[in-house]
PQR file of N, CA, C, O and H, with PARSE charges and radii, in Angstrom:
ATOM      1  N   UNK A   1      62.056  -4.335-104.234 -0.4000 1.5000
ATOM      2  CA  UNK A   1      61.058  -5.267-104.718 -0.0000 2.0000
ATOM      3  C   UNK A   1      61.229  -5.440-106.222  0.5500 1.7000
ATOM      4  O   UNK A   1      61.369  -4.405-106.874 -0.5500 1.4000
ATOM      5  N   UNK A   2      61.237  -6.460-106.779 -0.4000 1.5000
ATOM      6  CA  UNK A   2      61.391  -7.412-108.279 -0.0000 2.0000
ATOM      7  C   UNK A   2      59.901  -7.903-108.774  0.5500 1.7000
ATOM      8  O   UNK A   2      59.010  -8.594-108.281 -0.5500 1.4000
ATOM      9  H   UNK A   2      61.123  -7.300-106.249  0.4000 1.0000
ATOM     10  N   UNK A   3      59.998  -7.542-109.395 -0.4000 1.5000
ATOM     11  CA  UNK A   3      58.492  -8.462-110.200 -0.0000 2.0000
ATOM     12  C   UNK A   3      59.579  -9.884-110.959  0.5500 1.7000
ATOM     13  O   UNK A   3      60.740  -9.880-111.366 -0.5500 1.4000
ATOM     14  H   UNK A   3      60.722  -6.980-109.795  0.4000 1.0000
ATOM     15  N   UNK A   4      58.439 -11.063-110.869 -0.4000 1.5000
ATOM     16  CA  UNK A   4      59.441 -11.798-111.361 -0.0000 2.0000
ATOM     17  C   UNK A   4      58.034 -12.718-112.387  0.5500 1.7000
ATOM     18  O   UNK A   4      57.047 -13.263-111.893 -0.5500 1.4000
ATOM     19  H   UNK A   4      57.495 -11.066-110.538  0.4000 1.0000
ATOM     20  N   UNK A   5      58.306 -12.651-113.527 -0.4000 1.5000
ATOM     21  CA  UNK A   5      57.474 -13.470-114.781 -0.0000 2.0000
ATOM     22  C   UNK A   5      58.242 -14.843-114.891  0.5500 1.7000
ATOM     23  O   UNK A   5      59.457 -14.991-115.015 -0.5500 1.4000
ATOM     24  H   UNK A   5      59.108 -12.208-113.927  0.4000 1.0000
ATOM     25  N   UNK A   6      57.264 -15.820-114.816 -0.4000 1.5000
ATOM     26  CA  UNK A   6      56.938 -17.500-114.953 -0.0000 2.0000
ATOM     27  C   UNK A   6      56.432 -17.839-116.095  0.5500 1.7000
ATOM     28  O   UNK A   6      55.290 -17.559-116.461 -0.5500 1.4000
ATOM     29  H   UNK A   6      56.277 -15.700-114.715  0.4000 1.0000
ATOM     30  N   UNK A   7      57.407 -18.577-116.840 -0.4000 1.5000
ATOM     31  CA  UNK A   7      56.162 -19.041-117.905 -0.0000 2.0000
ATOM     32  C   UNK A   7      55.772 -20.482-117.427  0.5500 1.7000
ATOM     33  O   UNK A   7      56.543 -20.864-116.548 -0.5500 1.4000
ATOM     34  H   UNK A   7      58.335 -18.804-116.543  0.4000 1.0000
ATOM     35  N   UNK A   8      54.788 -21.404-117.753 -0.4000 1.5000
ATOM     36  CA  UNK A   8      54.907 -22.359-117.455 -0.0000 2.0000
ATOM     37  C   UNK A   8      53.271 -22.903-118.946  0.5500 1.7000
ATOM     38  O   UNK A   8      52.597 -22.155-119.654 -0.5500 1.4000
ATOM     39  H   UNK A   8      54.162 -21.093-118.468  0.4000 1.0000
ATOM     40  N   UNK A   9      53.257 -24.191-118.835 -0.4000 1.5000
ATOM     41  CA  UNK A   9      52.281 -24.507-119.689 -0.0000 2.0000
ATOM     42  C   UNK A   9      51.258 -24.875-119.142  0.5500 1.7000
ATOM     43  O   UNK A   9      50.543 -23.989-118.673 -0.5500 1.4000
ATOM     44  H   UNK A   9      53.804 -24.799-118.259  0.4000 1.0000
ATOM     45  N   UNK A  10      50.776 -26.471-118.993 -0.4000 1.5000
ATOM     46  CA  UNK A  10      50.230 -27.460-118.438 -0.0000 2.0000
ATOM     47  C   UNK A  10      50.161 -27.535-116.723  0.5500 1.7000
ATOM     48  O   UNK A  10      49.602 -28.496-116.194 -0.5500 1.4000
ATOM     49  H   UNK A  10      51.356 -27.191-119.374  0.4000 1.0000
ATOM     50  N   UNK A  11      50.699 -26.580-116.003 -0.4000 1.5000
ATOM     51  CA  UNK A  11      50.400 -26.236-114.780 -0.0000 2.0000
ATOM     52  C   UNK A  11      49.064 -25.153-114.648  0.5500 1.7000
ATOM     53  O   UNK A  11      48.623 -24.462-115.566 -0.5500 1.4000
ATOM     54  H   UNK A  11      51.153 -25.799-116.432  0.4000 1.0000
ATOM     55  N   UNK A  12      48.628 -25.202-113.447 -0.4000 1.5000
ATOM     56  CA  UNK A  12      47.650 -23.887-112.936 -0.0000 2.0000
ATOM     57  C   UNK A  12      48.227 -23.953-111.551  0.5500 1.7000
ATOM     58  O   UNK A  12      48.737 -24.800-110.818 -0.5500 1.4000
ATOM     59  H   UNK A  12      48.985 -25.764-112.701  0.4000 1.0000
ATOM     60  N   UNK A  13      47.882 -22.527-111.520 -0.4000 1.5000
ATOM     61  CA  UNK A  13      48.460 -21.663-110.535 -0.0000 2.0000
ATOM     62  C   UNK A  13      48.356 -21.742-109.440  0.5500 1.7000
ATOM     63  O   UNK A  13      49.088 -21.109-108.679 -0.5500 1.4000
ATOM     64  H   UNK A  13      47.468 -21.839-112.115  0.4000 1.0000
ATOM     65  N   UNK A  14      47.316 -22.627-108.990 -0.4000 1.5000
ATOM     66  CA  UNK A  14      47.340 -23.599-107.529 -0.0000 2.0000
ATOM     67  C   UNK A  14      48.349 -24.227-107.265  0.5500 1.7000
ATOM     68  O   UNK A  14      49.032 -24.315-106.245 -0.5500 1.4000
ATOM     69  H   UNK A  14      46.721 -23.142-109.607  0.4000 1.0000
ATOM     70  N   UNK A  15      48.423 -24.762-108.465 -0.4000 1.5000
ATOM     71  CA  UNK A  15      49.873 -25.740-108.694 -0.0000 2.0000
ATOM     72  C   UNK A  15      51.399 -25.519-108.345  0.5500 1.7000
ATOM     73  O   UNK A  15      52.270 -26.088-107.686 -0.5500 1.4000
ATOM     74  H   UNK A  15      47.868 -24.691-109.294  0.4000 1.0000
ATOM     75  N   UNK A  16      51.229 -24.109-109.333 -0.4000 1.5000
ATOM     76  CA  UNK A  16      52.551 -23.272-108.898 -0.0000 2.0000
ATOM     77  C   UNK A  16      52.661 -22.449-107.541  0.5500 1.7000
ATOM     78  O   UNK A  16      53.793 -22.033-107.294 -0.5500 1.4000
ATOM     79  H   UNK A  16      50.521 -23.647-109.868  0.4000 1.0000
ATOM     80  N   UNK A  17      51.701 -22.162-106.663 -0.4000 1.5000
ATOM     81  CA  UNK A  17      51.930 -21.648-105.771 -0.0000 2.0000
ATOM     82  C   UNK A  17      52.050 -22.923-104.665  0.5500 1.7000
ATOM     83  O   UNK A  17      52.475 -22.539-103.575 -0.5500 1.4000
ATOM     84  H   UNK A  17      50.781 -22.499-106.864  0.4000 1.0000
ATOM     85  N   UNK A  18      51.835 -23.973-104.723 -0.4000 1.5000
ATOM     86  CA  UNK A  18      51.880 -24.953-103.658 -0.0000 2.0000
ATOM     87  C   UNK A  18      53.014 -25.197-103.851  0.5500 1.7000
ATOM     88  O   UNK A  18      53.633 -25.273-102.790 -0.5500 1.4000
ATOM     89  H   UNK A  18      51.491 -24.285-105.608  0.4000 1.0000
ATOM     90  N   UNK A  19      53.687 -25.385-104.834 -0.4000 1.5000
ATOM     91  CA  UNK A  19      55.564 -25.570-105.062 -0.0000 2.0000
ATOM     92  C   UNK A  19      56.351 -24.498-104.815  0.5500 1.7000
ATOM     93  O   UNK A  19      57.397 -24.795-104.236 -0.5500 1.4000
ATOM     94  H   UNK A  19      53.183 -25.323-105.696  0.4000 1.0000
ATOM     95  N   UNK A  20      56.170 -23.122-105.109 -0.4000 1.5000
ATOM     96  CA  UNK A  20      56.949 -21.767-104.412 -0.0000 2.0000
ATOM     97  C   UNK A  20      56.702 -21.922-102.746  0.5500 1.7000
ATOM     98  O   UNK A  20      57.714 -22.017-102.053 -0.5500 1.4000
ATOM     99  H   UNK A  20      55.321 -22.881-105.579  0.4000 1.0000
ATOM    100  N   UNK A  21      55.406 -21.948-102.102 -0.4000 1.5000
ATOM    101  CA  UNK A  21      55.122 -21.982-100.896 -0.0000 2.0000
ATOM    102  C   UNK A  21      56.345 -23.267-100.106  0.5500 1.7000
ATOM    103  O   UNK A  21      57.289 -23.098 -99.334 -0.5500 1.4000
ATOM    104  H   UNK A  21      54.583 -21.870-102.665  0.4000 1.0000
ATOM    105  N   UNK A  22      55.826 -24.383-100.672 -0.4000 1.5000
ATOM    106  CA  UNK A  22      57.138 -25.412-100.046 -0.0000 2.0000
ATOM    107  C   UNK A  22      58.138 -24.856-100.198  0.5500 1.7000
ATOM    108  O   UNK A  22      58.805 -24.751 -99.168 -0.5500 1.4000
ATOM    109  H   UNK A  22      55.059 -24.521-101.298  0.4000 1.0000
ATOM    110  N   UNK A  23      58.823 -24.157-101.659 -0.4000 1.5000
ATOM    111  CA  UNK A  23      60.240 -24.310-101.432 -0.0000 2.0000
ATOM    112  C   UNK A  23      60.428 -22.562-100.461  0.5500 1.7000
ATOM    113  O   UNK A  23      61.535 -22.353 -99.967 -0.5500 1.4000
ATOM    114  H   UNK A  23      58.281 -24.243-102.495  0.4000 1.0000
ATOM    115  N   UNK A  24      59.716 -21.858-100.344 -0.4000 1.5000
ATOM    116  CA  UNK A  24      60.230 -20.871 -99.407 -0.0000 2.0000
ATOM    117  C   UNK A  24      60.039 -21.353 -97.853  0.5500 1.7000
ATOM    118  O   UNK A  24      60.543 -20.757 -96.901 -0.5500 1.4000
ATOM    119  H   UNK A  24      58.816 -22.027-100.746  0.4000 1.0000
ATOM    120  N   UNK A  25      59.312 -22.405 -97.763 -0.4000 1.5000
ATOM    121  CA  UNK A  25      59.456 -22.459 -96.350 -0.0000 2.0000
ATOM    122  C   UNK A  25      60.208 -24.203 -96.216  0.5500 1.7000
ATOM    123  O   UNK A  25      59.957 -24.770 -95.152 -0.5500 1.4000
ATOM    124  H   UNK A  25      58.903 -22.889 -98.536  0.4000 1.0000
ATOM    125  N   UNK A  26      60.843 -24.779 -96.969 -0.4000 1.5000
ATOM    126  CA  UNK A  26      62.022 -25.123 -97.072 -0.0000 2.0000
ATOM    127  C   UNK A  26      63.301 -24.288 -96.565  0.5500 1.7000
ATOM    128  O   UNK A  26      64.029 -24.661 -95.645 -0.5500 1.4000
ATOM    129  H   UNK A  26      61.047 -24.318 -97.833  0.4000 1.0000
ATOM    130  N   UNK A  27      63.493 -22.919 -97.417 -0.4000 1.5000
ATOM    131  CA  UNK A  27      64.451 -22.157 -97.021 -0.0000 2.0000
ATOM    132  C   UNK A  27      64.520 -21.595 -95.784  0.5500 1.7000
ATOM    133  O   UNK A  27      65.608 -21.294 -95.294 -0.5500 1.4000
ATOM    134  H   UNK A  27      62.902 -22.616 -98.165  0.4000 1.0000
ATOM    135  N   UNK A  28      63.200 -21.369 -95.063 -0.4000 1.5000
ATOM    136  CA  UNK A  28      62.777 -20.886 -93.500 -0.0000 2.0000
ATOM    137  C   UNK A  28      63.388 -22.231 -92.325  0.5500 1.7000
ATOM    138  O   UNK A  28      63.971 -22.103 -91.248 -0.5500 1.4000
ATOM    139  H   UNK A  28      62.316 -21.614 -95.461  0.4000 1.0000
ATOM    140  N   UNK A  29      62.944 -23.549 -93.107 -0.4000 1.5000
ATOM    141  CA  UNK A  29      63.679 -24.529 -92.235 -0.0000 2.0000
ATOM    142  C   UNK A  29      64.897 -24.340 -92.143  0.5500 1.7000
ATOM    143  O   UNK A  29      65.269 -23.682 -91.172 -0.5500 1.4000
ATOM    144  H   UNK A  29      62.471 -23.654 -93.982  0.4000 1.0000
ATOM    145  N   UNK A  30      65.674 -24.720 -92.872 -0.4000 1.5000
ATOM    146  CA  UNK A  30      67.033 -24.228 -92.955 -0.0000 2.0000
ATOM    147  C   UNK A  30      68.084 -23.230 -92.486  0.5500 1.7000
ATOM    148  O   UNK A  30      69.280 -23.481 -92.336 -0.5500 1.4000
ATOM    149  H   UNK A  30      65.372 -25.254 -93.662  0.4000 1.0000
ATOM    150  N   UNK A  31      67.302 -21.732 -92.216 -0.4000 1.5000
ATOM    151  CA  UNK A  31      67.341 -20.960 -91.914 -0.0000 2.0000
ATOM    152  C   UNK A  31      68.333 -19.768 -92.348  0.5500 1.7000
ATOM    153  O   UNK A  31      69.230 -19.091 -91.845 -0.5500 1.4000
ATOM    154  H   UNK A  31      66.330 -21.529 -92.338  0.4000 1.0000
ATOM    155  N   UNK A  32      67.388 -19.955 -94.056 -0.4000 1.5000
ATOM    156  CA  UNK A  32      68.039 -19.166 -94.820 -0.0000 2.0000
ATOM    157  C   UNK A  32      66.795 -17.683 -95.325  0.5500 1.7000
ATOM    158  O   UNK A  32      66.960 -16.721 -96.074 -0.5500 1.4000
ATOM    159  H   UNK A  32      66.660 -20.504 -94.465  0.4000 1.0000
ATOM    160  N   UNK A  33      65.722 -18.090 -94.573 -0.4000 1.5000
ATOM    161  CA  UNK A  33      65.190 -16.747 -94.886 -0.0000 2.0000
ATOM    162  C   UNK A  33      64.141 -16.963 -92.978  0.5500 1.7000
ATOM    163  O   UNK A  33      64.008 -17.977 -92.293 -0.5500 1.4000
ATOM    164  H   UNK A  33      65.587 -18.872 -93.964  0.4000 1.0000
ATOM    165  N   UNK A  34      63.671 -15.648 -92.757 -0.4000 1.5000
ATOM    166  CA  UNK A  34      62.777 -15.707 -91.262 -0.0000 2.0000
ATOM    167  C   UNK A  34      61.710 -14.657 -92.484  0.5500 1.7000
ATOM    168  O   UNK A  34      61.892 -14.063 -93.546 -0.5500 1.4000
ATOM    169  H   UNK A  34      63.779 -14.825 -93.314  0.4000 1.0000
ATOM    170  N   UNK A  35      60.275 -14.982 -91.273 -0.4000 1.5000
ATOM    171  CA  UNK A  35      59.086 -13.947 -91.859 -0.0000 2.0000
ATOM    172  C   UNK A  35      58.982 -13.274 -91.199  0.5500 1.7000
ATOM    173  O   UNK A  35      58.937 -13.733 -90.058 -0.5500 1.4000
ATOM    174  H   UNK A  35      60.127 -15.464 -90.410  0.4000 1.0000
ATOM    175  N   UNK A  36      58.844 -11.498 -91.332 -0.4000 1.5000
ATOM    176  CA  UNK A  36      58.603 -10.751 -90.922 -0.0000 2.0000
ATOM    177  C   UNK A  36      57.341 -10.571 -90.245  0.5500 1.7000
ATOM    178  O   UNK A  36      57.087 -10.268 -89.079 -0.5500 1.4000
ATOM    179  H   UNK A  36      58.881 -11.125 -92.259  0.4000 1.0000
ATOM    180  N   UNK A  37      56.733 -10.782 -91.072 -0.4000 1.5000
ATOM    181  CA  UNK A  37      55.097 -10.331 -91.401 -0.0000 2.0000
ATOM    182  C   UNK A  37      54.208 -11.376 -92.122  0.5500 1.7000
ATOM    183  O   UNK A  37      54.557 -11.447 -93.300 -0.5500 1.4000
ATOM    184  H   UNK A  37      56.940 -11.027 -92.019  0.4000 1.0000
ATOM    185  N   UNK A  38      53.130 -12.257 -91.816 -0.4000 1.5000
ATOM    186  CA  UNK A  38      52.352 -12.945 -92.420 -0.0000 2.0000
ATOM    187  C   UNK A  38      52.988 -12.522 -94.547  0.5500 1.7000
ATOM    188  O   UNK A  38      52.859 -11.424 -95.090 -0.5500 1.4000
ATOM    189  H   UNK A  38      52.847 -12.200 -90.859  0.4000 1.0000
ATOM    190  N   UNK A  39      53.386 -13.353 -94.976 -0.4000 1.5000
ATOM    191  CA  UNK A  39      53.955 -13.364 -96.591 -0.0000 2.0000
ATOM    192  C   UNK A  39      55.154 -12.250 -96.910  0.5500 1.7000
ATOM    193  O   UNK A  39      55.572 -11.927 -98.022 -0.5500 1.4000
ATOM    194  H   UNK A  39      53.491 -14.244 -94.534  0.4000 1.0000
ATOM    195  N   UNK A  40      55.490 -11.868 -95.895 -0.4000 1.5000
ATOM    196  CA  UNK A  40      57.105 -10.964 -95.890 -0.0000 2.0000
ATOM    197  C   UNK A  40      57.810 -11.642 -95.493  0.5500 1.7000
ATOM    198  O   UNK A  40      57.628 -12.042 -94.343 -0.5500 1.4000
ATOM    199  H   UNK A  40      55.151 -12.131 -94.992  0.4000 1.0000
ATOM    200  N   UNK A  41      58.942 -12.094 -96.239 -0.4000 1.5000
ATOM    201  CA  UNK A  41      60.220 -12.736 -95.802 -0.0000 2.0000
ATOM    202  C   UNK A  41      61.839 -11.947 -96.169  0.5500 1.7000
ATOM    203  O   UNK A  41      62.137 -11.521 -97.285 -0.5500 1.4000
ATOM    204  H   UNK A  41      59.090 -11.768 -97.173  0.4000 1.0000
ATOM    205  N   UNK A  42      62.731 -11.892 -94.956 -0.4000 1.5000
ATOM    206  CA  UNK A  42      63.930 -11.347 -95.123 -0.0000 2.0000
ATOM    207  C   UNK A  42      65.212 -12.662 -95.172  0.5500 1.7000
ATOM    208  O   UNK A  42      65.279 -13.801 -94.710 -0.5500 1.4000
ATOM    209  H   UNK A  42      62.490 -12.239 -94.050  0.4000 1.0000
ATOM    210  N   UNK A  43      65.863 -12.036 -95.760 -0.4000 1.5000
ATOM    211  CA  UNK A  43      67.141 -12.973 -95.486 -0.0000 2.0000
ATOM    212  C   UNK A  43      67.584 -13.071 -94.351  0.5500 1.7000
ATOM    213  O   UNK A  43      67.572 -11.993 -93.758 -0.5500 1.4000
ATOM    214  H   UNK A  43      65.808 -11.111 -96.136  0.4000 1.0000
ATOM    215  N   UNK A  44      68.186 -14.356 -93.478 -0.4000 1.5000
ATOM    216  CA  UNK A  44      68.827 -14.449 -92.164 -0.0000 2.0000
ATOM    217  C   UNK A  44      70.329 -13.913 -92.442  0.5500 1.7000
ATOM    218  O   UNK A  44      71.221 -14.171 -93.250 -0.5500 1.4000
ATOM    219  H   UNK A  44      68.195 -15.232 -93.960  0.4000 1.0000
ATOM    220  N   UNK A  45      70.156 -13.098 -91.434 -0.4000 1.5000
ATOM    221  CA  UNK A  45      71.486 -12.834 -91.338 -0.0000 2.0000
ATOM    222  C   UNK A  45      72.911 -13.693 -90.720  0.5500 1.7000
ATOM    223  O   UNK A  45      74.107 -13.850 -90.966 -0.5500 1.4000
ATOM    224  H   UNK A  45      69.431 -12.888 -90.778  0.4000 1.0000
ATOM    225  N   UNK A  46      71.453 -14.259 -89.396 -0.4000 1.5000
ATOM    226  CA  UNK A  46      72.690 -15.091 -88.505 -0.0000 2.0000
ATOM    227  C   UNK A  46      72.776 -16.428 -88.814  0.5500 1.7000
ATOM    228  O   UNK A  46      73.039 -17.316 -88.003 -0.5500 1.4000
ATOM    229  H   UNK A  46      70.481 -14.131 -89.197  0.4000 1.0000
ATOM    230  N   UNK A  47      72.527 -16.592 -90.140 -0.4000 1.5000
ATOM    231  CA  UNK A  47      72.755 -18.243 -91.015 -0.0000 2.0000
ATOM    232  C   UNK A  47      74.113 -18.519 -90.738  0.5500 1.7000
ATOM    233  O   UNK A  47      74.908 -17.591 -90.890 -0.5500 1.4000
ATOM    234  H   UNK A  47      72.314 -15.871 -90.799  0.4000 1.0000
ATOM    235  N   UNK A  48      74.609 -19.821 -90.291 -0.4000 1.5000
ATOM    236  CA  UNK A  48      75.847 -20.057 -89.604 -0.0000 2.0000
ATOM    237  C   UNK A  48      76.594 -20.743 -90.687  0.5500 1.7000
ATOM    238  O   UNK A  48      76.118 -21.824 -91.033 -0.5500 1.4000
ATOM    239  H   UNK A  48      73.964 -20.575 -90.167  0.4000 1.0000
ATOM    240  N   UNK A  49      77.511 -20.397 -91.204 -0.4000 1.5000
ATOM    241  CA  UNK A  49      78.385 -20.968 -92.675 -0.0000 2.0000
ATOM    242  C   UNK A  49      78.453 -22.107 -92.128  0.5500 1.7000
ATOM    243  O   UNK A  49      78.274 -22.390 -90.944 -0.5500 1.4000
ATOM    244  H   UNK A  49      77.898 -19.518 -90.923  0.4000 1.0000
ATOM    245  N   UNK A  50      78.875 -23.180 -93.528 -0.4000 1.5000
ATOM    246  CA  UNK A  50      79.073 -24.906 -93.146 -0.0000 2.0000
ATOM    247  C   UNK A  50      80.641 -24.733 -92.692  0.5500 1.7000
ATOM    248  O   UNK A  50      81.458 -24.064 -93.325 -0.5500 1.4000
ATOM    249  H   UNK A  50      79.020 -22.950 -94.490  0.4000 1.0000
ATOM    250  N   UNK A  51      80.857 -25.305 -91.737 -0.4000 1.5000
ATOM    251  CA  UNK A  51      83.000 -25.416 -91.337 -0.0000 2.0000
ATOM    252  C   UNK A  51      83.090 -26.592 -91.879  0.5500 1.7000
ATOM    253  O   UNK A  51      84.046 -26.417 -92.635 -0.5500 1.4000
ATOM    254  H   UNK A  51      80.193 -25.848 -91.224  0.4000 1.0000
ATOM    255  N   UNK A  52      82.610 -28.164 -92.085 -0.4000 1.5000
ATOM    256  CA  UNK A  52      83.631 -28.879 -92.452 -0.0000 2.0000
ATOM    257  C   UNK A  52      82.300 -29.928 -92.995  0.5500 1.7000
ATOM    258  O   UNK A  52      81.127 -29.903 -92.623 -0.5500 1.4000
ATOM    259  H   UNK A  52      81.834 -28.307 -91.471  0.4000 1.0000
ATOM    260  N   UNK A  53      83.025 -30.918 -94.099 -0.4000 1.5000
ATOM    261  CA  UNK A  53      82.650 -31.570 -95.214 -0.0000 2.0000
ATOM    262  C   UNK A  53      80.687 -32.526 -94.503  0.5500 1.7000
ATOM    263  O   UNK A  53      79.582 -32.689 -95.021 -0.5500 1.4000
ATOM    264  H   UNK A  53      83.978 -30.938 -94.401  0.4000 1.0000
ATOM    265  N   UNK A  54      81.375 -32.899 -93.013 -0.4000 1.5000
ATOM    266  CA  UNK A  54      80.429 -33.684 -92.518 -0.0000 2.0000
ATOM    267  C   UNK A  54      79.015 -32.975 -92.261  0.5500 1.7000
ATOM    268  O   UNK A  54      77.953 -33.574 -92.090 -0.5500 1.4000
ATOM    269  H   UNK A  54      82.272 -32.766 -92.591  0.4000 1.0000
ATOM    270  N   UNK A  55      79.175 -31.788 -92.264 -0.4000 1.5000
ATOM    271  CA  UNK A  55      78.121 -30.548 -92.039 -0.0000 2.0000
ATOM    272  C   UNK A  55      77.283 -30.870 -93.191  0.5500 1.7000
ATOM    273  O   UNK A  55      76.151 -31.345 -93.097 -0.5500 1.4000
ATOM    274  H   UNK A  55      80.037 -31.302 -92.403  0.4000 1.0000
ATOM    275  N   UNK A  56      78.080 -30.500 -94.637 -0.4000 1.5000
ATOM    276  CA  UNK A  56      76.986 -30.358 -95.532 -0.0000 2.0000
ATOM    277  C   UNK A  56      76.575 -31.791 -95.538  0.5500 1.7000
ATOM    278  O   UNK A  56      75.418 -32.008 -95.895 -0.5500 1.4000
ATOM    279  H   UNK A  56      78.999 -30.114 -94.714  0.4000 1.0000
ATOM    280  N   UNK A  57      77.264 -32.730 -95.230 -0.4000 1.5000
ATOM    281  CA  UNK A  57      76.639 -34.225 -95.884 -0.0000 2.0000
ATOM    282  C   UNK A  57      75.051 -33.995 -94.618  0.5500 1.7000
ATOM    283  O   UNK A  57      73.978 -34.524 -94.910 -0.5500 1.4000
ATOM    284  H   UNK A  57      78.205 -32.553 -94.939  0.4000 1.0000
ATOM    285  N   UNK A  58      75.135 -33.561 -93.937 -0.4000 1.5000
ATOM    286  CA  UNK A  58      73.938 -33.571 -92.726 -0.0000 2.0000
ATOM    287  C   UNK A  58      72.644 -32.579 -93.286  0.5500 1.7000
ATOM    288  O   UNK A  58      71.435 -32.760 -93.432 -0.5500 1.4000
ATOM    289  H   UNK A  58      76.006 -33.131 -93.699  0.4000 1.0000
ATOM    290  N   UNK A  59      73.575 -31.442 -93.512 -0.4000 1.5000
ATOM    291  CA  UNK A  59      72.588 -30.732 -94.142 -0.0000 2.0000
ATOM    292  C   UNK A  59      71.811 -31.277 -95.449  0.5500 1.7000
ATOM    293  O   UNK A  59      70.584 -31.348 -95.506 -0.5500 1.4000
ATOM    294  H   UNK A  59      74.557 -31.294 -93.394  0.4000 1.0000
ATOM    295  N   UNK A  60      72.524 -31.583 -96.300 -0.4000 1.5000
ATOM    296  CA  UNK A  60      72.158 -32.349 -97.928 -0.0000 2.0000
ATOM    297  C   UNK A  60      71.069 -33.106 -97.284  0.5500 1.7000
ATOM    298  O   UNK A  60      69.882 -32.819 -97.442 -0.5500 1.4000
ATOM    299  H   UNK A  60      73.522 -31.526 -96.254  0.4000 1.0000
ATOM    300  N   UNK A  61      71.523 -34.139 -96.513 -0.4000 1.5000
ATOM    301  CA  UNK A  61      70.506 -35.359 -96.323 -0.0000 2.0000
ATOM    302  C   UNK A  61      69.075 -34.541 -96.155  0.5500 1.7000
ATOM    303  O   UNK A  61      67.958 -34.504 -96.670 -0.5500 1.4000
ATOM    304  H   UNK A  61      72.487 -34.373 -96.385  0.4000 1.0000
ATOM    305  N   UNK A  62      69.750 -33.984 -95.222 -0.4000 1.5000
ATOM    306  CA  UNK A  62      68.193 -32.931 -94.472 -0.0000 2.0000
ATOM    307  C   UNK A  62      66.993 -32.572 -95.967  0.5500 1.7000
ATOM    308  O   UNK A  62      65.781 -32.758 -96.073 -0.5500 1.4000
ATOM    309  H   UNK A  62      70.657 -34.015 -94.803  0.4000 1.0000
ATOM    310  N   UNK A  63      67.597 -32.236 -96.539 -0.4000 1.5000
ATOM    311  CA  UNK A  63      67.059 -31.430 -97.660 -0.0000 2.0000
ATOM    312  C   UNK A  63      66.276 -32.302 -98.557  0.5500 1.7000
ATOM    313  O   UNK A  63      65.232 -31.954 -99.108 -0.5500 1.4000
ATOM    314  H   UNK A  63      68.582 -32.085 -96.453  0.4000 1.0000
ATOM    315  N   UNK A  64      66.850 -33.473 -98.674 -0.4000 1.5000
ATOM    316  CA  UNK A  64      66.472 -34.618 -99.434 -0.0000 2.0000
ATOM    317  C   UNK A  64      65.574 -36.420 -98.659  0.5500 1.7000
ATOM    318  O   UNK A  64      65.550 -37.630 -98.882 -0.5500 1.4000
ATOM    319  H   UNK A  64      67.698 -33.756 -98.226  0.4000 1.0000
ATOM    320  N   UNK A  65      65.043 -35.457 -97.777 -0.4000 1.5000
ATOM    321  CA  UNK A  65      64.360 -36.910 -96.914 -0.0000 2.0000
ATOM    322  C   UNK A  65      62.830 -36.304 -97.153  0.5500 1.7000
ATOM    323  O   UNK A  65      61.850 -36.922 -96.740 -0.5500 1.4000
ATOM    324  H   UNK A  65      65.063 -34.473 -97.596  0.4000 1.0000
TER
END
């Protein structure tokens, strides 16, 4: 476990946690992290590498719609 310090200005912390929350369960879509436990998350192990160029263009899109 990491402690990890944010600075930020003109945000509040509603703010910042509604943008960490999306982007970790962004990474859960993807299936680059699974939850253990209600706010425990591990890395996937069985994340399947990209084999060829047309993959990531599918994936990218994914990420960006």
């Amino acid at each position: 476990m990491k402690e990890i310090k944010l600075r930020f200005s003109d945000v509040s912390i509603g703010e910042m946690k509604k943008v960490m929350t999306a982007y970790v369960n962004a990474l859960v879509r993807q299936g680059f992290l699974h939850m253990t436990k209600k706010g425990n998350y591990e890395v996937a192990s069985n994340h399947v590498p990209l084999q060829t160029v047309d993959e990531a263009f599918k994936r990218d899109a994914f990420l960006f719609h």
